[in-house]
N, C-alpha and C positions, 0 to 999 in steps of 0.2 A: 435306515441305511446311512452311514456316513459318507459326508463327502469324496475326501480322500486322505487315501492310506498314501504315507511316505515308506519307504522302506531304504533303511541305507544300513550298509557293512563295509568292512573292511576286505584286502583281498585275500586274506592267510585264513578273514571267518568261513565258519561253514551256515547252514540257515534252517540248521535241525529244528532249534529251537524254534524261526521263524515260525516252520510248518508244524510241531509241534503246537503254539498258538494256535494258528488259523484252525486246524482237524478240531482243536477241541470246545474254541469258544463259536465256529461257523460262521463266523462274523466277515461281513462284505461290505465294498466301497462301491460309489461311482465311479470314482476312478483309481489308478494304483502308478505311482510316479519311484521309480529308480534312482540310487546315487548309489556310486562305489567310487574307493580312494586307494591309493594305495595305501604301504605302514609308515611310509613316511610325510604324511601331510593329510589335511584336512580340505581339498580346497573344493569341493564338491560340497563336502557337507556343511560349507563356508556359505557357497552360492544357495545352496536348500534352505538352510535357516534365513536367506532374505528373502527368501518367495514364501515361506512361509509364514512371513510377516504380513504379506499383502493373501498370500490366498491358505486360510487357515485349515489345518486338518489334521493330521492323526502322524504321529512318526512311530515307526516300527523299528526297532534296533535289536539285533542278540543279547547284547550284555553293554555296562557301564564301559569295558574300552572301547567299545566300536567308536565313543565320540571324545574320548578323556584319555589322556596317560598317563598323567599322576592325580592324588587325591586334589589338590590344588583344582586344576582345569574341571575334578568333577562336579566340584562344589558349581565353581563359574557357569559349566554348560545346563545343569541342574538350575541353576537360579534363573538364565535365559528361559528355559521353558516354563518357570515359574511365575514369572514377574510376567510375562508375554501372554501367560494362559494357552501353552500350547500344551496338549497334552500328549504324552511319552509313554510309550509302553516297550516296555524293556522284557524280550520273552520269556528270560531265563527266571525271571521272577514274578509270579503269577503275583504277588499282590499289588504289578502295576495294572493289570489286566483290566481293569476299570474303564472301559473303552465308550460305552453309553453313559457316561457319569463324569464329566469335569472336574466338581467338586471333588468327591472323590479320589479321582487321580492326582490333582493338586494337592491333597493330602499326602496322598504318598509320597509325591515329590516333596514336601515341605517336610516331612517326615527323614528323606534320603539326606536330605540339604543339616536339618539338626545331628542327622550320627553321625554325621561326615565333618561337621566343623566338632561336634567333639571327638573324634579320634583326631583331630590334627594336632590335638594339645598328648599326644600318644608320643612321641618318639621313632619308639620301634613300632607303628603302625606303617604301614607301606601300601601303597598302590600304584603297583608301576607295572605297565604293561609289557611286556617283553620285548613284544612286535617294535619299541620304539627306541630299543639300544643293539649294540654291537659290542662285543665284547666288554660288557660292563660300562659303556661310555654312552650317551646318548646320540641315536641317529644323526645326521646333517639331515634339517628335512629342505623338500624343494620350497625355494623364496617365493612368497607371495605372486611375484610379478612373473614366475619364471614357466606360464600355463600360454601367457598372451605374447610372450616372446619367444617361447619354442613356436608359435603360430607362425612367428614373422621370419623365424630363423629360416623354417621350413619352408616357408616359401620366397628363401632369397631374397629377405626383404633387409636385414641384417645379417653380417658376420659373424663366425663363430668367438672372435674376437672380442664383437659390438656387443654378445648376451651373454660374454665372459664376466666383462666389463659394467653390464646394467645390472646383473644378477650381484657382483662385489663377490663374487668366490676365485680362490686360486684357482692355479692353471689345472693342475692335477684333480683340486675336487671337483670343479667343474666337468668337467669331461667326464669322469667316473660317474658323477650324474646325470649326465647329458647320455653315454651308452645304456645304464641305467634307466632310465627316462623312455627311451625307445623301446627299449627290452619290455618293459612295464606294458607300454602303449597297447602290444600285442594279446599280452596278458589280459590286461581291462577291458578288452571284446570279447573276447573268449567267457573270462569270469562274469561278466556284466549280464550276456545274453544268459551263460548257464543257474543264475542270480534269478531274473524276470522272468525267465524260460518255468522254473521251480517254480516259482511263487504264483504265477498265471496258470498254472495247471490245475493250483486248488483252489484258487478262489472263483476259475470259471466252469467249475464242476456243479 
């Protein structure tokens, strides 16, 4: 039995494929750890990959966009799991499925990592995730800093002004993400539990 299983998605994914995996390979952890993001930022699956630097174990993903949004970032996030020796299993494609075998999976990733840097020399190759544009343009995602100062704003610790101001966005886009933001907040509980809620029902069968 492995240690632990990570599981992280986006909020637009659904986790067919997740349970799909689990029903057919039966496969169980000691433990099973959550992350969900919204489609515009990473910052969850930011904080994941640093604990899973210190405590090693299995990530579970639906598909290459839950962690990439253009071919560029897949190469990148592919190489972290590569060079780290963390192993990825990506559900939609059973030949990451290698989940008792390291070597193995590191293959496949080393594998993803060579067809990926030769389709970059493609042109009209493409991998762009949809979830990460708006009308043809790419998304404004939330700034790195702006998770620990919606903390501060929230509790009146700064003004709406002070995290206009830290964050370095207009007036306008600010607050569009800032309502945005809140709106979301609601959503990530709802989706998060109904995420773990899914996932705990088959693997404590």
């Amino acid at each position: 039995m492995n240690n632990i299983f990570y599981f992280y998605k986006k909020t637009s994914e659904d986790v067919e494929n997740i349970k799909k995996f689990l029903y057919k390979t039966n496969v169980r952890a000691k433990e099973y750890r959550f992350y969900l993001d919204t489609n515009r930022d990473f910052i969850n699956y930011e904080n994941m990959k640093d604990l899973m630097l210190k405590e090693k174990g299995i990530l579970i993903i639906n598909s290459l966009h839950s962690i990439a949004y253009n071919k560029e970032s897949v190469i990148k996030e592919l190489n972290w799991f590569y060079s780290n020796k963390i192993e990825i299993i990506i559900a939609e494609m059973p030949s990451t499925w290698n989940f008792d075998n390291l070597n193995l999976n590191l293959k496949c990733v080393e594998a993803m990592i060579d067809i990926f840097n030769l389709l970059q020399s493609y042109s009209n190759f493409e991998f762009q995730n949809p979830d990460f544009t708006e009308g043809g343009r790419k998304k404004i995602r939330f700034p790195e800093n702006w998770e620990s100062l919606y903390e501060l704003y929230e509790a009146k610790k700064i003004t709406a002004n002070e995290f206009q101001q830290q964050v370095g966005l207009k007036r306008a886009t600010f607050f569009n993400l800032l309502s945005e933001y809140k709106q979301l907040n609601k959503l990530n509980v709802d989706t998060f539990e109904a995420f773990s809620n899914s996932i705990e029902q088959i693997v404590t069968c």
